[in-house]
PDB file of N, CA, C and O in Angstrom:
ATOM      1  N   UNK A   1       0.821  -1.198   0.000  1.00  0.00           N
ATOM      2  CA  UNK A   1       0.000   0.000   0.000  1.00  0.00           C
ATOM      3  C   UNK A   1       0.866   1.262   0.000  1.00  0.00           C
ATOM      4  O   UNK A   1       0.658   2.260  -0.691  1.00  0.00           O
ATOM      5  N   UNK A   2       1.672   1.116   0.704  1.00  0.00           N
ATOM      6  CA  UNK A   2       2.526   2.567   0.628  1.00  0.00           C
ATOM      7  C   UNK A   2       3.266   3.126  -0.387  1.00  0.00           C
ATOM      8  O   UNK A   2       3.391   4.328  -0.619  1.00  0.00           O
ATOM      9  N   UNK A   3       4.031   1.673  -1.322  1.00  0.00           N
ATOM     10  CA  UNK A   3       4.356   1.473  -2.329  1.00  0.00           C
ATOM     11  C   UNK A   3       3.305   2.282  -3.244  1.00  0.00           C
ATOM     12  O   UNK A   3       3.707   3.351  -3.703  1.00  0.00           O
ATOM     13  N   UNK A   4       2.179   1.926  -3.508  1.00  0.00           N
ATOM     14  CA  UNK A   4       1.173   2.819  -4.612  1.00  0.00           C
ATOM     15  C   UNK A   4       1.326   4.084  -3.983  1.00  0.00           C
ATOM     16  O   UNK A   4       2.047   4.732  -4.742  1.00  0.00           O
ATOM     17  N   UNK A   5       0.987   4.875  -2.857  1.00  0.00           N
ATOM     18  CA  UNK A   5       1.692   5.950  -2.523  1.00  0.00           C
ATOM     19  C   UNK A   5       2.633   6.668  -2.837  1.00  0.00           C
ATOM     20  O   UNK A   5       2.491   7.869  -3.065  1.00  0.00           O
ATOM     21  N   UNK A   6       3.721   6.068  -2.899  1.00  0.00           N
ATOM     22  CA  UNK A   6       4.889   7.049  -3.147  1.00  0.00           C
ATOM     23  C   UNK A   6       4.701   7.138  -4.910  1.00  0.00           C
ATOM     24  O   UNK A   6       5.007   8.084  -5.636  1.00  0.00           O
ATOM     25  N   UNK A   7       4.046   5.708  -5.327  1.00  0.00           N
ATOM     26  CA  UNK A   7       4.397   6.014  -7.313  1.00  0.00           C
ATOM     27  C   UNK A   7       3.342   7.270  -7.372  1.00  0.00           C
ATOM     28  O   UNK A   7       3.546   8.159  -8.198  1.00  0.00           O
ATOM     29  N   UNK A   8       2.204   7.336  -6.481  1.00  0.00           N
ATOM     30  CA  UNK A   8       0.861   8.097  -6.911  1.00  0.00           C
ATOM     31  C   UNK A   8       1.604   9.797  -6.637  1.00  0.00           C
ATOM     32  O   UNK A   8       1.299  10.878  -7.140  1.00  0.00           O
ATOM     33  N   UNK A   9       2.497   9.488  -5.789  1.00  0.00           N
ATOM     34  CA  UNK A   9       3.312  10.951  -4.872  1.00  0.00           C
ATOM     35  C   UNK A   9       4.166  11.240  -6.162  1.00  0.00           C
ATOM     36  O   UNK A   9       4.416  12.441  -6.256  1.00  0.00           O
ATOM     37  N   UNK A  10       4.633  10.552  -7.081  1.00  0.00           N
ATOM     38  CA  UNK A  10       5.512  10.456  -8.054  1.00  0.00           C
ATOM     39  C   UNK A  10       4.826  10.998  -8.826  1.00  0.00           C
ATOM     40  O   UNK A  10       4.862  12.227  -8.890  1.00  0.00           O
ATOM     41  N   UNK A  11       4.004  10.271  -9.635  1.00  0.00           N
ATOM     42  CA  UNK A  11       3.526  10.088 -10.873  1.00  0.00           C
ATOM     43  C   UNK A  11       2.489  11.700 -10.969  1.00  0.00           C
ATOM     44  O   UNK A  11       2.140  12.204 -12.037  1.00  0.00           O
ATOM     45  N   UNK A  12       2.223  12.160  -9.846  1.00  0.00           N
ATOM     46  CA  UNK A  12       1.058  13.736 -10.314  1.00  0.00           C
ATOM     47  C   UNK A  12       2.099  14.762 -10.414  1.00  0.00           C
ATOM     48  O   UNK A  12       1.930  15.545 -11.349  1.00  0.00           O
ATOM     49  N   UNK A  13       2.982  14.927  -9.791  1.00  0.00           N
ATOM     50  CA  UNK A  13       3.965  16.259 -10.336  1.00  0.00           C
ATOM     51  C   UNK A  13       4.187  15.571 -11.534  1.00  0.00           C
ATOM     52  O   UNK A  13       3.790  16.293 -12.449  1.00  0.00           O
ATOM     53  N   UNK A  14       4.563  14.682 -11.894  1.00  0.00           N
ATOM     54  CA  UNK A  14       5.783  14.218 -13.695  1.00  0.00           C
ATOM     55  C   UNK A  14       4.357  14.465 -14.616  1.00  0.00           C
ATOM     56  O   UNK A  14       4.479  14.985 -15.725  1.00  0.00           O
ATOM     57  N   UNK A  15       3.351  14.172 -14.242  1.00  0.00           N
ATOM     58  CA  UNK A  15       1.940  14.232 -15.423  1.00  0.00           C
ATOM     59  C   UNK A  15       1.713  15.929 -15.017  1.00  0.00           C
ATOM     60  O   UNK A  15       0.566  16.043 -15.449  1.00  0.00           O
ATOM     61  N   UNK A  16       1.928  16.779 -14.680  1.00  0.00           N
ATOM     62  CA  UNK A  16       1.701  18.180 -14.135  1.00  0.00           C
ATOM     63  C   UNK A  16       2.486  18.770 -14.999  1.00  0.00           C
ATOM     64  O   UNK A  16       2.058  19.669 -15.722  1.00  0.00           O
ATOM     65  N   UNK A  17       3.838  18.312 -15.046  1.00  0.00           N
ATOM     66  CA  UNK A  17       5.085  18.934 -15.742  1.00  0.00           C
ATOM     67  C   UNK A  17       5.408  18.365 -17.016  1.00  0.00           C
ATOM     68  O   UNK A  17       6.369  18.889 -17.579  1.00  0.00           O
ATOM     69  N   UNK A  18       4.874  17.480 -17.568  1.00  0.00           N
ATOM     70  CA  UNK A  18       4.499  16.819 -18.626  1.00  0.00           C
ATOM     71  C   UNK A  18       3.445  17.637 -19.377  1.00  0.00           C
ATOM     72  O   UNK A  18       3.475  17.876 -20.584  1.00  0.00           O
ATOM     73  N   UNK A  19       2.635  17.981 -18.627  1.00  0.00           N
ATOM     74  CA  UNK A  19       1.438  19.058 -19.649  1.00  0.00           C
ATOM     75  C   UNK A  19       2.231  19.939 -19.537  1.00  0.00           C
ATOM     76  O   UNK A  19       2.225  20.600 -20.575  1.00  0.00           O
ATOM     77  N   UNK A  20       3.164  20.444 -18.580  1.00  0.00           N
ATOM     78  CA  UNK A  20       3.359  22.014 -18.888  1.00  0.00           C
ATOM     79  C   UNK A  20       4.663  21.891 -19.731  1.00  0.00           C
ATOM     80  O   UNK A  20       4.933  22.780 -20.538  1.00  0.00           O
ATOM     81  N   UNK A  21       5.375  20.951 -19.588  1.00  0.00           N
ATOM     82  CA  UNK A  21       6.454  21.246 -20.720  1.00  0.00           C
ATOM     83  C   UNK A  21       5.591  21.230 -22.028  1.00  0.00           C
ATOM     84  O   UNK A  21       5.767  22.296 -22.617  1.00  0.00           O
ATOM     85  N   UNK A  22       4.820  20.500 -22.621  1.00  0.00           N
ATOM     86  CA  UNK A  22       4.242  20.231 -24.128  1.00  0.00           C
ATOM     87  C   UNK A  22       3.535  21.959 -24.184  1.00  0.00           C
ATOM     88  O   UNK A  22       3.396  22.651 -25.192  1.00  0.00           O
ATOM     89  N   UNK A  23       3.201  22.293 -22.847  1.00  0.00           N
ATOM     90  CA  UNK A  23       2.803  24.196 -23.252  1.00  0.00           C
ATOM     91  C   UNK A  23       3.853  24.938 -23.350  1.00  0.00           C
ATOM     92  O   UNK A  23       3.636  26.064 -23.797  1.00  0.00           O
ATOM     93  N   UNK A  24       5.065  24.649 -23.045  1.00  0.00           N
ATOM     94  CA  UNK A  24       6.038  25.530 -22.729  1.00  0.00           C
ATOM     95  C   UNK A  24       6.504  25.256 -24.533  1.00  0.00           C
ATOM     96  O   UNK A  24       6.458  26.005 -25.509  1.00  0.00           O
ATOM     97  N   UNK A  25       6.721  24.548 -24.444  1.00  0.00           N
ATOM     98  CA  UNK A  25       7.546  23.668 -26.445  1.00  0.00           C
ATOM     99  C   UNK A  25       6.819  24.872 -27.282  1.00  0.00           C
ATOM    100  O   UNK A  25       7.406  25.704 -27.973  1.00  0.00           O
ATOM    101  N   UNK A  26       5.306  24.768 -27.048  1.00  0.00           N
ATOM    102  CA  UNK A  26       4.812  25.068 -27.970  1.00  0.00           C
ATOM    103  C   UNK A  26       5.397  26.616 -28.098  1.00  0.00           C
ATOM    104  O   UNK A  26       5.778  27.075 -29.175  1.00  0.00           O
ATOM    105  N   UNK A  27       5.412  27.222 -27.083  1.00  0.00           N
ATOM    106  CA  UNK A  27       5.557  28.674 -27.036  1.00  0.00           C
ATOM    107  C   UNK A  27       6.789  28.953 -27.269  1.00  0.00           C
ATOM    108  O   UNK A  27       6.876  29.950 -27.985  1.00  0.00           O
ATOM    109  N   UNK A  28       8.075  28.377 -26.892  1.00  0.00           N
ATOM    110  CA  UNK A  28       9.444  28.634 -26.749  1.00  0.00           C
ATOM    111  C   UNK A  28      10.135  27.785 -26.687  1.00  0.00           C
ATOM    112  O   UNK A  28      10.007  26.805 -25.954  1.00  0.00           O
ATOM    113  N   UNK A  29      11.107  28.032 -27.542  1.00  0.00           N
ATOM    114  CA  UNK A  29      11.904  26.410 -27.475  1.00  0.00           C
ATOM    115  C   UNK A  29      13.127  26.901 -26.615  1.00  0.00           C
ATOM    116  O   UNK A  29      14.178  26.260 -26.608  1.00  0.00           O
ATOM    117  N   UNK A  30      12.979  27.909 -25.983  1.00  0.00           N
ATOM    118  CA  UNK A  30      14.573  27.947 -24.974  1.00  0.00           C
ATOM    119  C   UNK A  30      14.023  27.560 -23.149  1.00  0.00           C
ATOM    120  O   UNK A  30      14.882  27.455 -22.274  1.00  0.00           O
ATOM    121  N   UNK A  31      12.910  27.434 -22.915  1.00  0.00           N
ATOM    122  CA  UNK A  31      12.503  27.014 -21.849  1.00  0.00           C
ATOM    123  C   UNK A  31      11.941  25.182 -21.892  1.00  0.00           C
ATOM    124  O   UNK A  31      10.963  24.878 -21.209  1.00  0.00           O
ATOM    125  N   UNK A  32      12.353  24.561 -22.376  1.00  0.00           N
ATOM    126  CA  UNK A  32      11.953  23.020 -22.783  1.00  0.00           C
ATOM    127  C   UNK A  32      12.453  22.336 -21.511  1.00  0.00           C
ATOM    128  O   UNK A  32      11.734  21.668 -20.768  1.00  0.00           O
ATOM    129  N   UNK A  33      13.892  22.592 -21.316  1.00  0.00           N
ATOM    130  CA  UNK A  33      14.855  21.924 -20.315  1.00  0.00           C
ATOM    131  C   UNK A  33      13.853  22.431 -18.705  1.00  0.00           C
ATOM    132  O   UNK A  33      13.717  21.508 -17.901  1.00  0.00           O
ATOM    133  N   UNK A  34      13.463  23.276 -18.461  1.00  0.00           N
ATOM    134  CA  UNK A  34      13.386  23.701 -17.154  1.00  0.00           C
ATOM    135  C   UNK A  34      12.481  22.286 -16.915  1.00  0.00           C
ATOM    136  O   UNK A  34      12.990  21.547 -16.072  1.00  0.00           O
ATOM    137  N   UNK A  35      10.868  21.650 -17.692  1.00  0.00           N
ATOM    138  CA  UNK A  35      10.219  20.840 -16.790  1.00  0.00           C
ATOM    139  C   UNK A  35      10.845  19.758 -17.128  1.00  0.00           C
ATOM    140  O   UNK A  35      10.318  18.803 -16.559  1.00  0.00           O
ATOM    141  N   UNK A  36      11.513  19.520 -17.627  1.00  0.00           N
ATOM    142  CA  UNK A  36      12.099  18.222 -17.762  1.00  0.00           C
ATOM    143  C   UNK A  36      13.213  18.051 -16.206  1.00  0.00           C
ATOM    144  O   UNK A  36      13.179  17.009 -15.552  1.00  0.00           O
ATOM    145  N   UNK A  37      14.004  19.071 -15.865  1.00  0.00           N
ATOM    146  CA  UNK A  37      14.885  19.514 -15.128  1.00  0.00           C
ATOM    147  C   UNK A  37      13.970  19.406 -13.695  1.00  0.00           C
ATOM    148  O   UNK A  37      14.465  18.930 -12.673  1.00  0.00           O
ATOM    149  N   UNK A  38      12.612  19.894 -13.751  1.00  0.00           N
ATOM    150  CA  UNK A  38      11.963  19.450 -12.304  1.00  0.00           C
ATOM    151  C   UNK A  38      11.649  18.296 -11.800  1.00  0.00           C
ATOM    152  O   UNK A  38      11.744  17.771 -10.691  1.00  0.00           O
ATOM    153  N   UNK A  39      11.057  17.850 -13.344  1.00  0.00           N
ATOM    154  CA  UNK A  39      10.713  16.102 -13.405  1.00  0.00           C
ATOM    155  C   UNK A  39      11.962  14.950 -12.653  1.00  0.00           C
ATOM    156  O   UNK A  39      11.884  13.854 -12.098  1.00  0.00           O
ATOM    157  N   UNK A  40      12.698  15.572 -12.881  1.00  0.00           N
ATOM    158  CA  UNK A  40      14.249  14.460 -12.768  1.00  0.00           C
ATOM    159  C   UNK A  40      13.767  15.019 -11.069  1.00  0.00           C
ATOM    160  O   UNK A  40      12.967  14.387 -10.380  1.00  0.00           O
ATOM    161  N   UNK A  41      14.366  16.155 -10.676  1.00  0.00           N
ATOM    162  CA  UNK A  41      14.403  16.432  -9.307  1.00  0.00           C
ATOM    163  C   UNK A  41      13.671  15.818  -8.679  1.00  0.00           C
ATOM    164  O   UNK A  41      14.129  14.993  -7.887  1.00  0.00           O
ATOM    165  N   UNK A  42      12.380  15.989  -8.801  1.00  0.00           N
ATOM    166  CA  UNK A  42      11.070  15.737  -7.890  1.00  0.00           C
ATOM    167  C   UNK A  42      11.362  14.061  -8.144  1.00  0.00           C
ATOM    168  O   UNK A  42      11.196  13.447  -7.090  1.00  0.00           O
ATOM    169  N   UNK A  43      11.715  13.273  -9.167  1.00  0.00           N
ATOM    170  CA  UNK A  43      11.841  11.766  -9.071  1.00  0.00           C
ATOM    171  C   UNK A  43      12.937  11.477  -8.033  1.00  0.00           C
ATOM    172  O   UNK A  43      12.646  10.940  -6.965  1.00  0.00           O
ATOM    173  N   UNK A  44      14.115  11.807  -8.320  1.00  0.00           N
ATOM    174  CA  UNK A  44      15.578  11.914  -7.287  1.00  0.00           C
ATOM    175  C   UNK A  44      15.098  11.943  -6.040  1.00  0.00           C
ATOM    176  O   UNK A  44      15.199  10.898  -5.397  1.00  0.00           O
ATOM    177  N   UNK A  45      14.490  13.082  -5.418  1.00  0.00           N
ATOM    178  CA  UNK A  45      13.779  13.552  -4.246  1.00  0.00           C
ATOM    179  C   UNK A  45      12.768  12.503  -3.916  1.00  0.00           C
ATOM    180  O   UNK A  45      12.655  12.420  -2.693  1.00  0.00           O
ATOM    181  N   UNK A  46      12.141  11.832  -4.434  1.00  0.00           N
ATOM    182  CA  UNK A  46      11.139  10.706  -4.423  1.00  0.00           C
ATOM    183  C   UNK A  46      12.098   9.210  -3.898  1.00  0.00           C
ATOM    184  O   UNK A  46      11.974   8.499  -2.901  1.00  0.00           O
ATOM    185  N   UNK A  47      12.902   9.161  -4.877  1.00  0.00           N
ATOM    186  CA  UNK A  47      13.667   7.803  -4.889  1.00  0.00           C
ATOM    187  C   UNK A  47      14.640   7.883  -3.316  1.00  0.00           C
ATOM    188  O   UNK A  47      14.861   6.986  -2.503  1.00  0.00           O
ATOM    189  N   UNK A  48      15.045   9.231  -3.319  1.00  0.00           N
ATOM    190  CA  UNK A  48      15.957   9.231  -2.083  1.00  0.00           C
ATOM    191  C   UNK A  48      15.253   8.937  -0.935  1.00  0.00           C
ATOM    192  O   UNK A  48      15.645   8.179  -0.048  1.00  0.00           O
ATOM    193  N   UNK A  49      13.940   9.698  -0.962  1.00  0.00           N
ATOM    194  CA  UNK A  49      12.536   9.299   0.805  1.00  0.00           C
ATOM    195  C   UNK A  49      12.559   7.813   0.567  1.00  0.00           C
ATOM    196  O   UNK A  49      12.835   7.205   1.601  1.00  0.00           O
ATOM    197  N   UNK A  50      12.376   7.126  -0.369  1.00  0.00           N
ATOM    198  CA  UNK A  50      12.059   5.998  -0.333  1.00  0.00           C
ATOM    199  C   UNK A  50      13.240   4.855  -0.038  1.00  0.00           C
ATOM    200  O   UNK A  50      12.913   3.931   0.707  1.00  0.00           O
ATOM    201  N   UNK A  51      14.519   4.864  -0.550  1.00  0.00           N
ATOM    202  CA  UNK A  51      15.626   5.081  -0.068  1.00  0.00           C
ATOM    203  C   UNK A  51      15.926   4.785   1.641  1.00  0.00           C
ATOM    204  O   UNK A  51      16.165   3.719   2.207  1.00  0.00           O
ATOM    205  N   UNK A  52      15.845   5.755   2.024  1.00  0.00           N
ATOM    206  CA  UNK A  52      16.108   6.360   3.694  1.00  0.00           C
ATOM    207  C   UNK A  52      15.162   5.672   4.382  1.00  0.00           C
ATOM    208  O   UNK A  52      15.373   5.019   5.404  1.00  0.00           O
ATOM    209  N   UNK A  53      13.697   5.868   3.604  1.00  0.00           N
ATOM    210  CA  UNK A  53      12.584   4.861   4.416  1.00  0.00           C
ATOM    211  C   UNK A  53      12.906   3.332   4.419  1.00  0.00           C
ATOM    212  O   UNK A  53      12.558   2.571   5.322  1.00  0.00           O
ATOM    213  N   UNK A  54      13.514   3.017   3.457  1.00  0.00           N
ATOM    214  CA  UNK A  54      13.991   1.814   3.687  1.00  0.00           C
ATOM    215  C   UNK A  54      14.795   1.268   4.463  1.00  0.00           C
ATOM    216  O   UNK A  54      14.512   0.426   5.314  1.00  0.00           O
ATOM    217  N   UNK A  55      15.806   1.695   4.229  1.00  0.00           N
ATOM    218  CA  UNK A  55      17.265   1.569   5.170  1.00  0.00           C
ATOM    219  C   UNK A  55      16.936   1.875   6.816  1.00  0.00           C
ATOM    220  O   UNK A  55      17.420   1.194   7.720  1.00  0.00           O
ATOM    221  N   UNK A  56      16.315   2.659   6.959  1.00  0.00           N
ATOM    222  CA  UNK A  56      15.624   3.260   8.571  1.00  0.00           C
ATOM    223  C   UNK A  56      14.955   2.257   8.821  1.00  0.00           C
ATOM    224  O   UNK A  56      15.207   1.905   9.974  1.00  0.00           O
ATOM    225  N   UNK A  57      13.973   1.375   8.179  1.00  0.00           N
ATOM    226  CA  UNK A  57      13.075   0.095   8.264  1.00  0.00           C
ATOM    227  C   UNK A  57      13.938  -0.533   8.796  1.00  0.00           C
ATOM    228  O   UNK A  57      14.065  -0.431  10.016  1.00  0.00           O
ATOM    229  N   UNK A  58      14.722  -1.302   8.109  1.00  0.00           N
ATOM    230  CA  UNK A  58      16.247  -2.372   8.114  1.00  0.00           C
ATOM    231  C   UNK A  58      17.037  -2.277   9.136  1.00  0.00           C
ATOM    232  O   UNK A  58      17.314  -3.203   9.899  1.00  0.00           O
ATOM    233  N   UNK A  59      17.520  -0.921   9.213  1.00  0.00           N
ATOM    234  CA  UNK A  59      18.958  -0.819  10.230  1.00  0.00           C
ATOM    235  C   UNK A  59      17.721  -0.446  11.953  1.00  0.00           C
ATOM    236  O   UNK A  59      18.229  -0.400  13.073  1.00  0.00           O
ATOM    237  N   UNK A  60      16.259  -0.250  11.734  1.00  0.00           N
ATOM    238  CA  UNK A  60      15.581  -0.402  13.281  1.00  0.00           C
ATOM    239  C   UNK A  60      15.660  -1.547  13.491  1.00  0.00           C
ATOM    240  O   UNK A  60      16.056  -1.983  14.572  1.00  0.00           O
ATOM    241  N   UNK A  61      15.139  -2.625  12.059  1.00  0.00           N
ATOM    242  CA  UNK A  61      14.745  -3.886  12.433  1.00  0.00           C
ATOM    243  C   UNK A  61      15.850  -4.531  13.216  1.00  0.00           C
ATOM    244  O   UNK A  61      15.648  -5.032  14.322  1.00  0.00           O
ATOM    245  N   UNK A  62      17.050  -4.512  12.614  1.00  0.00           N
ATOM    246  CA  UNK A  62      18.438  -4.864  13.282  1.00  0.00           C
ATOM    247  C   UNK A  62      18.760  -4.287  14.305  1.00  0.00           C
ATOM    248  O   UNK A  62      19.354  -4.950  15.155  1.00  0.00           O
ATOM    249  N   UNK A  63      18.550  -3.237  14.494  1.00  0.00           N
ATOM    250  CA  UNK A  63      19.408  -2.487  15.855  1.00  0.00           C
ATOM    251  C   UNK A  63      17.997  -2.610  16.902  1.00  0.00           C
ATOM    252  O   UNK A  63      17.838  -2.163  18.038  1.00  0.00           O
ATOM    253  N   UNK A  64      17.348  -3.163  16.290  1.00  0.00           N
ATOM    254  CA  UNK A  64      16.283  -3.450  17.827  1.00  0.00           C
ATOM    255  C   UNK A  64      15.911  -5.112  18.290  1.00  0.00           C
ATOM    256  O   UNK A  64      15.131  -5.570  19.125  1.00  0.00           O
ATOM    257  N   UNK A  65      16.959  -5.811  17.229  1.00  0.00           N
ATOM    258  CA  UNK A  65      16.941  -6.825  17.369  1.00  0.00           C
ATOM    259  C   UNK A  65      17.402  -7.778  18.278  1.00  0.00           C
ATOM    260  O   UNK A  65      18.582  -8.012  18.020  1.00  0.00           O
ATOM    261  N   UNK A  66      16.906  -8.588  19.451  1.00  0.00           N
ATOM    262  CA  UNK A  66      17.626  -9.059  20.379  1.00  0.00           C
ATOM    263  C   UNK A  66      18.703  -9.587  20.295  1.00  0.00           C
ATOM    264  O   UNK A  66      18.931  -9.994  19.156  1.00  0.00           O
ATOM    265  N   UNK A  67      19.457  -9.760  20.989  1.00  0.00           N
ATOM    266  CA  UNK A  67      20.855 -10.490  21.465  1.00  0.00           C
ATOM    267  C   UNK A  67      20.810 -12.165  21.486  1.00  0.00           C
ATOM    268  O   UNK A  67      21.017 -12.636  22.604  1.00  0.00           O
ATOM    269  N   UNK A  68      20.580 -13.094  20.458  1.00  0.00           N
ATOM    270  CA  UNK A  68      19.854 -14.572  21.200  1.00  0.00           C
ATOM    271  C   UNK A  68      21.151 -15.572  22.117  1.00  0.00           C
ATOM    272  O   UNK A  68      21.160 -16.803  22.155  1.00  0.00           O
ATOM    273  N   UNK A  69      22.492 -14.357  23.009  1.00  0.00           N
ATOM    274  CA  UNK A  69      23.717 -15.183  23.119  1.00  0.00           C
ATOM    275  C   UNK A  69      23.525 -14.611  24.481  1.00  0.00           C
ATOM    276  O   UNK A  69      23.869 -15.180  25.517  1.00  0.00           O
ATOM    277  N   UNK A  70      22.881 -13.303  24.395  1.00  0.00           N
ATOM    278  CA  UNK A  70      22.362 -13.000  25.886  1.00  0.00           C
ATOM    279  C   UNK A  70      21.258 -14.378  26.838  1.00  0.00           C
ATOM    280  O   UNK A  70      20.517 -15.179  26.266  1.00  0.00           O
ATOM    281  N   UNK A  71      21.467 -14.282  28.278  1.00  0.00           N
ATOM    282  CA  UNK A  71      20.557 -15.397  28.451  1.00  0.00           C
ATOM    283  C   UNK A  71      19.643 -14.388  29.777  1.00  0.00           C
ATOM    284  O   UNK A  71      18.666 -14.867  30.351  1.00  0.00           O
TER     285      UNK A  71
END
């Protein structure tokens, strides 16, 4: 479930900036790079939360993990 989350957290800015680059083309071809240039960011920025959320999952699961040599 969270998984569809983050693509749904993904996927509405890149379809946002996707219409607005195809408006931007039309008008000027020296502004093309800027939504393409947000698109990447906002994915990077996406991949990295998801990333960190992971590893934070993992390294709690382990570092809260008992001792089984302790008695």
């Amino acid at each position: 479930m969270n998984e569809l989350l983050v693509i749904a957290w993904l996927l509405l800015p890149a379809s946002a900036l996707l219409i607005q680059y195809y408006l931007i083309q039309k008008r000027q071809n020296l502004l093309w790079i800027l939504p393409l240039l947000s698109l990447a960011v906002t994915f990077f920025i996406g991949l990295a939360a998801v990333l960190y959320a992971f590893f934070l999952i993992i390294f709690t699961k382990v570092l809260m993990a008992e001792d089984p040599h302790q008695s």
